[in-house]
N, C-alpha and C positions, 0 to 999 in steps of 0.2 A: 888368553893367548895375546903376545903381543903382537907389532908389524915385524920387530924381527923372527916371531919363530916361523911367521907365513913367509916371508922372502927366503928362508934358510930351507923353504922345499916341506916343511912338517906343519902339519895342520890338525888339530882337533886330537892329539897324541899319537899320530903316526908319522912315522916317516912313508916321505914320498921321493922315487927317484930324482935326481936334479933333470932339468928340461934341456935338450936339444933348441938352441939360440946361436941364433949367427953375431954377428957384431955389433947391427943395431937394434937385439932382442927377440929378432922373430924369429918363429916356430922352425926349428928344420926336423926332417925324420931323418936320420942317419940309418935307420933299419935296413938292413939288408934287402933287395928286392929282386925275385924271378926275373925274367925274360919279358911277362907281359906286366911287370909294375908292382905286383904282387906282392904283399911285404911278408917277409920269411923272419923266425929266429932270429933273433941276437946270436952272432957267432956263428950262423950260417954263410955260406961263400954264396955272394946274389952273382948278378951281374954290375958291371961298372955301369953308374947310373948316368945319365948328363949333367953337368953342373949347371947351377940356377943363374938366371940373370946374366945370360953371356948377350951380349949385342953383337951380332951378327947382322950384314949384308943379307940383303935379300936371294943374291945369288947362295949365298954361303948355307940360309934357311933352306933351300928349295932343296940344295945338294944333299947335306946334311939328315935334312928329314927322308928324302929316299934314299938315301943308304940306308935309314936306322928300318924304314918299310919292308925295303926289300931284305934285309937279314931276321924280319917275322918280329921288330921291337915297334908296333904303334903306340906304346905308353911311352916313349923314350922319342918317339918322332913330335908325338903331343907336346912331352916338353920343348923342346924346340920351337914348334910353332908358338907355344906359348909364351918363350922370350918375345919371337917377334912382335908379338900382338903389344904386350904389353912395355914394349920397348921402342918399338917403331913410330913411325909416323900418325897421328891421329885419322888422314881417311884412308890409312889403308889396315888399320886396327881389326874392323870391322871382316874384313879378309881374312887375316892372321887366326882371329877367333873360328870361324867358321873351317880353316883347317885342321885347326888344335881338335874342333868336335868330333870332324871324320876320324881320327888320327884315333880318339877315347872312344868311337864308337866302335871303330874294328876292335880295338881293343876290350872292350866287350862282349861283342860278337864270340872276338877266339877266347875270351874268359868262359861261355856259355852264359851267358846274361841277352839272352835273346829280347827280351822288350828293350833293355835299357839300349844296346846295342843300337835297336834299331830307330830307336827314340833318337841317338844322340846321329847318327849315320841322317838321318833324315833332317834336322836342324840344322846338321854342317852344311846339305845341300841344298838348305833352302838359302841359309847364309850368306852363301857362294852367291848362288843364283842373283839374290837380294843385292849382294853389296857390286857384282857387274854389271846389273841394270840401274845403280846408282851412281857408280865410278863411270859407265858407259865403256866399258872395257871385258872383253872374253875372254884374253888369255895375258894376264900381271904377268909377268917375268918366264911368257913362254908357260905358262900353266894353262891347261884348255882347263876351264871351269866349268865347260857345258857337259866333257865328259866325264867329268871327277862327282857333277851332282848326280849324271844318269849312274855311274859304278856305285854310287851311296843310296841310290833308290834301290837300283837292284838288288843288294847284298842284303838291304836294309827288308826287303819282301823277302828272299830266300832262307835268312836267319828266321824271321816273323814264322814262317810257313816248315822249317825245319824243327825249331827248337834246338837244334845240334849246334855246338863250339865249331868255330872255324878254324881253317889253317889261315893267321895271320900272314905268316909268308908266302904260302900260296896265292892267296885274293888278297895279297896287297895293288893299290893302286899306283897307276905312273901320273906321278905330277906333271910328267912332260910326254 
């Protein structure tokens, strides 16, 4: 086999799907996706997912992410936080990550993945915690961080001690 038949998608005598590639080559999933992130069928009707890499305002994050909380999407508010983190300013990164975590732990949680859940609900609160005793700051853009880690502890024991899927919209958390 030469390097054209491996660039051409075929390997070792098979054909292999062409790849989902954005413009500078990296990976995208185009897969249709549920409510909580979910990937469904090819050809199934997901929901509208969030488009990658948007830069956003911090106010526009904050907004943004609870609406997507409060209509029961924390995989959809994840990504959001996840522009910010990796878009934003370096010390406040550190922030941005630790909301994205709450954001995949609930989402978790209402997957029924109770450990991971409460794994990921627990490291966003420590994160928080972490990066306002570094920043020297409680509440970044009107966000109380002291209550957003005690909502991540508590869910994060309730899940542990039920095993049962949550209602993401129900116990979603107010960033403000």
């Amino acid at each position: 086999m030469d390097r054209s038949d491996s660039a051409a998608g075929t390997g070792g005598g098979r054909a292999t799907a062409a790849r989902d590639r954005d413009d500078e080559g990296r990976a995208r999933n185009a897969r249709p996706r549920d409510g909580l992130g979910r990937p469904l069928p090819y050809g199934t009707a997901g929901v509208a997912r969030q488009p990658e890499g948007v830069v956003r305002t911090p106010e526009e994050t904050v907004t943004q992410a609870q609406a997507l909380l409060d209509a029961g999407r924390p995989f959809h508010a994840h990504e959001v936080f996840e522009d910010a983190w990796k878009s934003g300013p370096a010390p406040e990164r550190a922030l941005w990550r630790a909301l994205a975590q709450l954001a995949v732990g609930l989402t978790h949680a209402a997957r029924g993945n109770a450990r991971g859940g409460a794994r990921l609900l627990r490291r966003g609160a420590a994160g928080a915690q972490e990066w306002a005793a570094g920043a020297g700051e409680d509440r970044p853009y009107a966000m109380d961080l002291a209550a957003l880690s005690r909502w991540a502890r508590d869910l994060a024991d309730a899940v542990e001690s039920s095993g049962a899927a949550v209602d993401a919209r129900a116990l979603a958390p107010r960033l403000r």
